[in-house]
C-alpha positions, -999 to 999 in steps of 0.1 A, spaced: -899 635 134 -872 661 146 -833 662 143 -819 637 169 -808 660 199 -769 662 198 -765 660 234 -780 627 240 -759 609 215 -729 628 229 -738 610 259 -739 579 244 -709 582 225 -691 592 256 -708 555 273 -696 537 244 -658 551 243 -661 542 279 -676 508 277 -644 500 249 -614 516 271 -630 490 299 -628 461 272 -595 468 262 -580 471 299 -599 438 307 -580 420 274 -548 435 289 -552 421 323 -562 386 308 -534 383 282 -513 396 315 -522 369 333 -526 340 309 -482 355 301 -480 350 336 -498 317 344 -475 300 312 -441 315 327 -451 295 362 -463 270 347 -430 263 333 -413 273 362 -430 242 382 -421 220 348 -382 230 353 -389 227 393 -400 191 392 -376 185 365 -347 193 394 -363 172 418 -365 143 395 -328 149 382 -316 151 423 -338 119 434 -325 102 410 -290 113 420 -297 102 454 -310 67 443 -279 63 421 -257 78 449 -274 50 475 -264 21 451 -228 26 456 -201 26 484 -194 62 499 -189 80 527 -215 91 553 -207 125 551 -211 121 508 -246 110 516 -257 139 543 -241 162 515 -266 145 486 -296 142 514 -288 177 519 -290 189 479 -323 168 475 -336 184 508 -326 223 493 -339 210 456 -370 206 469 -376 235 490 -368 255 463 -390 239 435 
């Protein structure tokens, strides 16, 4: 048995530095995206917390006496609450 030959561990080395840069930038993406899918998920918790808050406006707003045009305008809110969330 000879001296391993330098240039095929070279090689190797140079697969393995490659292999770990690919792991690393794979960790990135997923931590990325697990950030990302948290911030929307509580984005669609404060969405349907609006919805709930302006519903329930609209129920409470329906109970009492007011004008027809103070009900278009709450119809209208509920309406723009829920487009947006």
């Amino acid at each position: 048995m000879g001296m391993p030959d330098p240039s095929f561990r070279f090689r190797l080395e140079r697969v393995r530095a490659l292999r770990e840069r690919s792991e690393d930038a794979a960790k990135e993406a997923l931590a990325g995206a697990m950030h990302d899918h948290h911030r929307c998920e509580q984005e669609l918790h404060t969405a349907a917390g609006r919805i709930a808050g302006a519903r329930s406006a609209q129920l409470d707003a329906a109970s009492r006496p007011m004008s027809a045009t103070d009900l278009i305008a709450r119809q209208a809110y509920l309406e723009r609450t829920e487009q947006i969330g």
